[in-house]
VEXVEX-473453 format. One record per residue: x, y, z of N, C-alpha, C in turn; residue number from 1. Coordinates in Angstrom, 2 decimals. Each point is the difference from the previous one (the first is absolute). Layout:
<node n_px="X" n_py="Y" n_pz="Z" ca_px="X" ca_py="Y" ca_pz="Z" c_px="X" c_py="Y" c_pz="Z" num="NUM"/>
...
! end
This chain:
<node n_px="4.57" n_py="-16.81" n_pz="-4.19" ca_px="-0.47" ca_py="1.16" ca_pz="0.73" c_px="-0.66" c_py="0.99" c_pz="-0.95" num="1"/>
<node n_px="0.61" n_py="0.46" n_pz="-1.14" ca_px="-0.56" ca_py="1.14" ca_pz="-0.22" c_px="-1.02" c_py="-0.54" c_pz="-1.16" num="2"/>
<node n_px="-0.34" n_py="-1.51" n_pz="-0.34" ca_px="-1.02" ca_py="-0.49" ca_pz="-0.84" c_px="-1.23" c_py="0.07" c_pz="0.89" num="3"/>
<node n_px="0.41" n_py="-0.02" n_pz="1.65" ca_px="-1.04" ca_py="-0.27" ca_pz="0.92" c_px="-0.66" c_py="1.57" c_pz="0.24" num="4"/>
<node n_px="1.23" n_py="0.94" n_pz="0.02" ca_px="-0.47" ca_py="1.59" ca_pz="0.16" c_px="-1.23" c_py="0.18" c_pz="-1.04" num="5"/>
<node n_px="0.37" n_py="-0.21" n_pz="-1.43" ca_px="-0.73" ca_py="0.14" ca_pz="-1.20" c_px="-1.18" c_py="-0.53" c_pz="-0.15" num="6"/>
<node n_px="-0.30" n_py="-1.38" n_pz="0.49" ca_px="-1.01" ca_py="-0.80" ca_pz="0.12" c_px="-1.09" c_py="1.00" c_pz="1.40" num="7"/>
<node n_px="0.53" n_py="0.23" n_pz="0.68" ca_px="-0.88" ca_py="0.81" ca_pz="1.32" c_px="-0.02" c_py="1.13" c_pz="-0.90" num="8"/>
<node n_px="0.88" n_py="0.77" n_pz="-0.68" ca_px="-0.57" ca_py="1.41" ca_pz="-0.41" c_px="-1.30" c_py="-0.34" c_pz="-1.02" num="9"/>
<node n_px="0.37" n_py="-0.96" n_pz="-1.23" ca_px="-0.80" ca_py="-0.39" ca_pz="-0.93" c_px="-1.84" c_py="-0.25" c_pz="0.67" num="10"/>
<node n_px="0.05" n_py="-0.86" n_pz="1.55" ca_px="-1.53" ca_py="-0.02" ca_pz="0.48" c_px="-0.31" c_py="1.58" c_pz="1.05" num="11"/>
<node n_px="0.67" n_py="1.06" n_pz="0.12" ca_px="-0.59" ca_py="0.67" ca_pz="0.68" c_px="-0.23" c_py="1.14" c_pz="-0.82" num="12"/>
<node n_px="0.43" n_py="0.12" n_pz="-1.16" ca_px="-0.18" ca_py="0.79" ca_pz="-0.82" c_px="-1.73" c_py="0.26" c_pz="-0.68" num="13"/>
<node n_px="-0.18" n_py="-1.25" n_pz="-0.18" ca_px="-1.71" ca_py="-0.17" ca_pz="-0.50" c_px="-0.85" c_py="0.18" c_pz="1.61" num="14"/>
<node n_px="0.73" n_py="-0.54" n_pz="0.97" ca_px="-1.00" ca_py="0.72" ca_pz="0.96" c_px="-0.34" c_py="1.34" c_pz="0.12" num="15"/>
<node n_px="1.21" n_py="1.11" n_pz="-0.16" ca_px="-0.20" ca_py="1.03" ca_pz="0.12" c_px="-0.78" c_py="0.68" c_pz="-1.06" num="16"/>
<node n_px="-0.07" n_py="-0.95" n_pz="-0.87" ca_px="-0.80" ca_py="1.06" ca_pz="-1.01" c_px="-1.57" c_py="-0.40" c_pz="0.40" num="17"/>
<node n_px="0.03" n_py="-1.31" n_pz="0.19" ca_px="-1.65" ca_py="-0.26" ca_pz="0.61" c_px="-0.39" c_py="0.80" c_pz="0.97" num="18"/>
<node n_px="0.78" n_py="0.35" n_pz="0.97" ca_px="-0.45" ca_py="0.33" ca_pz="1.23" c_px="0.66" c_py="1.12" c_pz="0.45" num="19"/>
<node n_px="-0.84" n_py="1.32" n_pz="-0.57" ca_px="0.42" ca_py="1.41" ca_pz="0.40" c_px="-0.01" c_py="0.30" c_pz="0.90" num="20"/>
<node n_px="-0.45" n_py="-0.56" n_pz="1.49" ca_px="0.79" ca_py="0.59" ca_pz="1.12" c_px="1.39" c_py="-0.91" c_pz="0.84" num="21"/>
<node n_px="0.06" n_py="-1.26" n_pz="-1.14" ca_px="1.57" ca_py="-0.52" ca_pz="0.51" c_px="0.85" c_py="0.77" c_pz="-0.83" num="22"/>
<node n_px="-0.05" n_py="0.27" n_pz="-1.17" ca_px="0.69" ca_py="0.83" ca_pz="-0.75" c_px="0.37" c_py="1.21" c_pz="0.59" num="23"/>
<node n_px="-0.90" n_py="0.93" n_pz="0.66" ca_px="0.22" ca_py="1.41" ca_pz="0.64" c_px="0.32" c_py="-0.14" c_pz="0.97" num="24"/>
<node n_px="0.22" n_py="-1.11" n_pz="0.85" ca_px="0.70" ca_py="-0.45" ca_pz="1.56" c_px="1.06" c_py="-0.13" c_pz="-0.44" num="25"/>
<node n_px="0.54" n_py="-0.67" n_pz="-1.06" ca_px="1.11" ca_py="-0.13" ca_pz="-0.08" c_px="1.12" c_py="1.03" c_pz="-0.69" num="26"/>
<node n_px="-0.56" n_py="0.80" n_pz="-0.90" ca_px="0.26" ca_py="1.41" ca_pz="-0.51" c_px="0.55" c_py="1.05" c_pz="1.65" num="27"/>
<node n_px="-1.19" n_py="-0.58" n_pz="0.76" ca_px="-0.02" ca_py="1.21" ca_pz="1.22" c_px="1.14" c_py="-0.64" c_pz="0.34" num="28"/>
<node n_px="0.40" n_py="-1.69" n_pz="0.54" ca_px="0.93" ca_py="-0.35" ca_pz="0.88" c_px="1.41" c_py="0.85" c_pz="-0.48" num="29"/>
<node n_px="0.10" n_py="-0.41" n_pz="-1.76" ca_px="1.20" ca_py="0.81" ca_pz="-0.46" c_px="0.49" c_py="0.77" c_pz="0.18" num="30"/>
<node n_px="-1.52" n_py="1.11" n_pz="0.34" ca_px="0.53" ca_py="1.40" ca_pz="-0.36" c_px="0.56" c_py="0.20" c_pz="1.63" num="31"/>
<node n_px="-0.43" n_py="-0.72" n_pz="1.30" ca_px="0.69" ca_py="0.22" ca_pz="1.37" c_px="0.92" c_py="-0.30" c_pz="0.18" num="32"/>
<node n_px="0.68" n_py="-1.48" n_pz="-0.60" ca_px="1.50" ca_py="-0.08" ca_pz="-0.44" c_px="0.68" c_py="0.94" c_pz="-0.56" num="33"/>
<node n_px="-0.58" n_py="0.44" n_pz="-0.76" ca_px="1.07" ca_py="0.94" ca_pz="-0.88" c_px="0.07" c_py="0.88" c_pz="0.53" num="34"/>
<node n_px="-0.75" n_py="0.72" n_pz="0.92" ca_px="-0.09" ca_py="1.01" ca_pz="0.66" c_px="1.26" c_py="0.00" c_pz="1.27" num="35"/>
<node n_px="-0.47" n_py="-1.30" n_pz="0.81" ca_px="1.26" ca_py="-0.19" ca_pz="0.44" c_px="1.39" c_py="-0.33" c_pz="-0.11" num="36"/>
<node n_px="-0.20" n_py="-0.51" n_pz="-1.49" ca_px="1.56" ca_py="-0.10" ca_pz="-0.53" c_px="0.70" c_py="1.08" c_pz="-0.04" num="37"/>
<node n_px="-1.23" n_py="1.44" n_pz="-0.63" ca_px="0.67" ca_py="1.33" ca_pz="0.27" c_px="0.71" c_py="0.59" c_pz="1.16" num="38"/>
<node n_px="-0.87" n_py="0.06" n_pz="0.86" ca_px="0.21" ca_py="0.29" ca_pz="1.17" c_px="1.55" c_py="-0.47" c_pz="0.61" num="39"/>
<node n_px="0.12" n_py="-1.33" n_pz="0.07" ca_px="1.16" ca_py="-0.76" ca_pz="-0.11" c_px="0.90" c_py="-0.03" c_pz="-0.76" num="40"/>
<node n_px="-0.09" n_py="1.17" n_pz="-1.51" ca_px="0.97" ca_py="-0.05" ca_pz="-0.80" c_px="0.61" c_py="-1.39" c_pz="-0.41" num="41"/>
<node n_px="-1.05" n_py="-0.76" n_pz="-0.36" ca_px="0.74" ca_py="-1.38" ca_pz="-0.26" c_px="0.46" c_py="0.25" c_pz="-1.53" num="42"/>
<node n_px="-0.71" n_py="0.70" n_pz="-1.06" ca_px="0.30" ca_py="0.26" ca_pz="-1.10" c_px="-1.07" c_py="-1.24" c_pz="-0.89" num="43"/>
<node n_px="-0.31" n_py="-0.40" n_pz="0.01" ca_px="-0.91" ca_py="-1.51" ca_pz="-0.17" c_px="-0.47" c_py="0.87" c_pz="-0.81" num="44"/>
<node n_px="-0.74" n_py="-0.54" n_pz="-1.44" ca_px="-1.25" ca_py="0.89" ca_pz="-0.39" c_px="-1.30" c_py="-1.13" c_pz="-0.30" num="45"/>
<node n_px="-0.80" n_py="0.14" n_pz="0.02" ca_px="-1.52" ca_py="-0.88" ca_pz="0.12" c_px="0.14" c_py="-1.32" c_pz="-0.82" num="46"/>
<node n_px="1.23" n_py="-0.12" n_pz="-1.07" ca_px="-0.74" ca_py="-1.22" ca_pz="-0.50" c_px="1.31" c_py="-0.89" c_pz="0.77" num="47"/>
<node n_px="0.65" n_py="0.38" n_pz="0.15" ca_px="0.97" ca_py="-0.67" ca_pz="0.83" c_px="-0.66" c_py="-0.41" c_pz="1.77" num="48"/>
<node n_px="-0.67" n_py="0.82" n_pz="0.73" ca_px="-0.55" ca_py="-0.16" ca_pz="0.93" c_px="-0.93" c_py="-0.86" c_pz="0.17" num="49"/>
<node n_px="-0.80" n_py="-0.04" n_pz="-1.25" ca_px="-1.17" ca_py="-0.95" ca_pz="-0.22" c_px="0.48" c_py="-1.38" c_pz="-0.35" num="50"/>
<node n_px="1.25" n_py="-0.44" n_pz="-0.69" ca_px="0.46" ca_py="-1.06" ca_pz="-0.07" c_px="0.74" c_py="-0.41" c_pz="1.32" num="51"/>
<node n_px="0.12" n_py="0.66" n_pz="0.90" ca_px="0.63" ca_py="-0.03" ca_pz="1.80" c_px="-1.66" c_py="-0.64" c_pz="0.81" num="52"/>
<node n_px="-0.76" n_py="1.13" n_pz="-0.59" ca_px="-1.28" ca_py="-0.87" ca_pz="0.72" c_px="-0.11" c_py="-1.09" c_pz="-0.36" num="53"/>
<node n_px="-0.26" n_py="-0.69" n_pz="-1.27" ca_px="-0.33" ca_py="-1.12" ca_pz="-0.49" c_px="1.32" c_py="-1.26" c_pz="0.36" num="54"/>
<node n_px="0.80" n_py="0.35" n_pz="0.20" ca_px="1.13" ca_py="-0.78" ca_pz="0.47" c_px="-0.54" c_py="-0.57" c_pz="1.41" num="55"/>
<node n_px="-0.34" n_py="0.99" n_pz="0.89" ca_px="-0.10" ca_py="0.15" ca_pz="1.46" c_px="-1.23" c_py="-0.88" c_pz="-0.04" num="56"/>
<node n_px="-0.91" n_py="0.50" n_pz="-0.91" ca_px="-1.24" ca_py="-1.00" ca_pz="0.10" c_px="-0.49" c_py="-1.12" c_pz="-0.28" num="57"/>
<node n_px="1.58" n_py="-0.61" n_pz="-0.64" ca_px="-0.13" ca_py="-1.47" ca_pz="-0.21" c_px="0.82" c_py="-0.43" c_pz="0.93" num="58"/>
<node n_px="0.05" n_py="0.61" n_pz="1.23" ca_px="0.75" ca_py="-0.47" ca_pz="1.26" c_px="1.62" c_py="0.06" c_pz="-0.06" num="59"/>
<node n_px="0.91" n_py="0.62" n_pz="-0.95" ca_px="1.27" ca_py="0.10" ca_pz="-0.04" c_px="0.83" c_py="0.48" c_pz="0.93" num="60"/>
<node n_px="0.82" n_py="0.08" n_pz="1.10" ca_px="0.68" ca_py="0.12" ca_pz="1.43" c_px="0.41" c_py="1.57" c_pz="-0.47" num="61"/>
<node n_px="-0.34" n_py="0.65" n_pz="0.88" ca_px="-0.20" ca_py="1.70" ca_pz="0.37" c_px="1.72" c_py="-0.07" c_pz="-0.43" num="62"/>
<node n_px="0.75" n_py="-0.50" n_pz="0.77" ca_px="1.07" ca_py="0.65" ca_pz="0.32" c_px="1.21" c_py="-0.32" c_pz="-0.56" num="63"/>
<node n_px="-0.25" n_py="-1.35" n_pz="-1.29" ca_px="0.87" ca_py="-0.24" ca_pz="-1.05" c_px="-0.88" c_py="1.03" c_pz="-1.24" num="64"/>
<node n_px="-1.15" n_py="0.06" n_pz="-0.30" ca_px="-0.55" ca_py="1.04" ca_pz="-0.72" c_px="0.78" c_py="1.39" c_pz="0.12" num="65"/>
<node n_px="-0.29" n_py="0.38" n_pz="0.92" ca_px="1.24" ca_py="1.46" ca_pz="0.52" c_px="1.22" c_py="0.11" c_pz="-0.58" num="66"/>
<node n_px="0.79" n_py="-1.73" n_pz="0.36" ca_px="1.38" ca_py="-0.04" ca_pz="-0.45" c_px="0.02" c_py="-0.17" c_pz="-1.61" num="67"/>
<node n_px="-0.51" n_py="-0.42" n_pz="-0.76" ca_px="-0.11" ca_py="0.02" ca_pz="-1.47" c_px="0.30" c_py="1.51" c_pz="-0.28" num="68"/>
<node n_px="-1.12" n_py="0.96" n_pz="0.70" ca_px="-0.35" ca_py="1.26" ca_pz="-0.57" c_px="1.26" c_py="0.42" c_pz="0.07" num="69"/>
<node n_px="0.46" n_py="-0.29" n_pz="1.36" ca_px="1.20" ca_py="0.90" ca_pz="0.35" c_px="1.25" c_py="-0.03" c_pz="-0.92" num="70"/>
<node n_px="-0.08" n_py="-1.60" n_pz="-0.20" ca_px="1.22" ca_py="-0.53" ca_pz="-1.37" c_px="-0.15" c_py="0.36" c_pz="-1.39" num="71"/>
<node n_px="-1.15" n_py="0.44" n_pz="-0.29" ca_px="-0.16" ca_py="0.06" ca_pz="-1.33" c_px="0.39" c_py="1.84" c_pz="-0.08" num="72"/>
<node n_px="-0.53" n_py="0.48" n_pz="0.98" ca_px="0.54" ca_py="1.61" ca_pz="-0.07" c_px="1.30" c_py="-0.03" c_pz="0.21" num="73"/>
<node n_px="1.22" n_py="-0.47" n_pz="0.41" ca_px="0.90" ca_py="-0.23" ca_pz="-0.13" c_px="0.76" c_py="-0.06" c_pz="-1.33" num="74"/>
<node n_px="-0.84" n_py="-1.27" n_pz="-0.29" ca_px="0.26" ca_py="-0.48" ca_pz="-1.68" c_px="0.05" c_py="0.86" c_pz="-1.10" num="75"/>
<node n_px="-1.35" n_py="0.59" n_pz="0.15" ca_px="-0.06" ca_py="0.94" ca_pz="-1.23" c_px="-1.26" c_py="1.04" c_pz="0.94" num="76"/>
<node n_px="1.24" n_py="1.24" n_pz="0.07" ca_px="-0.63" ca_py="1.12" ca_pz="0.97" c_px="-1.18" c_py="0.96" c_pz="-1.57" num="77"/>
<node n_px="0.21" n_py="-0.44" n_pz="-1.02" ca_px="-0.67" ca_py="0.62" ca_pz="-0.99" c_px="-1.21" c_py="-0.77" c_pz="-0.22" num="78"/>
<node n_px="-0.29" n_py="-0.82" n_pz="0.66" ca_px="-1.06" ca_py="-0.97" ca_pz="-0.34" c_px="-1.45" c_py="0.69" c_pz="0.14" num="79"/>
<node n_px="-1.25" n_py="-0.21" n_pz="0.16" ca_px="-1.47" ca_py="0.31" ca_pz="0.08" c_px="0.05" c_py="0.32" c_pz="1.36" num="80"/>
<node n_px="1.01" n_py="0.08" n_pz="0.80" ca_px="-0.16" ca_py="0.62" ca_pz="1.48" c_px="0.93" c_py="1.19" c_pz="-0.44" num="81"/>
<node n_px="-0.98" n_py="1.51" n_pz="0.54" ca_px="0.11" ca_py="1.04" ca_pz="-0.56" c_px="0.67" c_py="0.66" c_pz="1.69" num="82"/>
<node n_px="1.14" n_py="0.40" n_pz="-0.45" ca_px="0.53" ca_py="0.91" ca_pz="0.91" c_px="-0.61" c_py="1.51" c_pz="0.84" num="83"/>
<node n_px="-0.60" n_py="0.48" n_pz="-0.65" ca_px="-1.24" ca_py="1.12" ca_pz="0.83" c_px="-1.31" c_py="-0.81" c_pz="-0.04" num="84"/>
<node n_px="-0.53" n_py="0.48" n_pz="1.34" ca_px="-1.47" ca_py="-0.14" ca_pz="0.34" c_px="-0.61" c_py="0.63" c_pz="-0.85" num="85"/>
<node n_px="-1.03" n_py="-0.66" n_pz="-0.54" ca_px="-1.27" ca_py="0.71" ca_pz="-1.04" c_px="-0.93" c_py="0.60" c_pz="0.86" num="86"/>
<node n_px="-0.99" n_py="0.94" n_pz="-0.58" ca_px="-0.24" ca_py="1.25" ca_pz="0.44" c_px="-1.55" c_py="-1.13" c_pz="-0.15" num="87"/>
<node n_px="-1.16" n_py="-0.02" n_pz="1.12" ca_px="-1.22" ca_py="-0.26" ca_pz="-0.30" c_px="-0.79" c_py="1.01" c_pz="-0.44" num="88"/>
<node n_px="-1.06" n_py="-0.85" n_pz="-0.77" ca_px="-0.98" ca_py="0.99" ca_pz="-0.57" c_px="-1.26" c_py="0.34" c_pz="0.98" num="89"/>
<node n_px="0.27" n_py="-0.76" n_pz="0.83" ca_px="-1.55" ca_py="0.80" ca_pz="0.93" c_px="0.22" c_py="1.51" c_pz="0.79" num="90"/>
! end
């Protein structure tokens, strides 16, 4: 699994640099996630969210994805999932 995550990050990475308006679609998609993560107080912060997209977008089941998140904040409540909502910059 996560040789397969790496291998998909490794080819979309050179796309985005070729192609400045997949790059800024996908910058934009982030920044509406994150926006709603706020909103939702999920605590998520962008690079964690962006590895949730890329999960989702290699077709991974919505609702064992969820349950990971949920177990791992459990696990270790100090982890890269940040207990206050971050403040956006727009």
């Amino acid at each position: 699994m996560e040789l397969h995550f790496l291998r998909s990050i490794s080819q979309t990475i050179p796309l985005l640099k070729r192609d400045p308006e997949a790059a800024r679609t996908a910058r934009d998609s982030l920044d509406l996630v994150f926006h709603m993560s706020n909103i939702l107080e999920t605590g998520l912060d962008r690079h964690t969210l962006s590895i949730l997209i890329a999960f989702c977008e290699m077709g991974l089941n919505l609702e064992l994805l969820a349950a990971v998140v949920k177990e791992l904040r459990r696990e270790s409540p100090t982890s890269s999932f940040s207990t206050e909502p971050v403040a956006l910059s727009r």
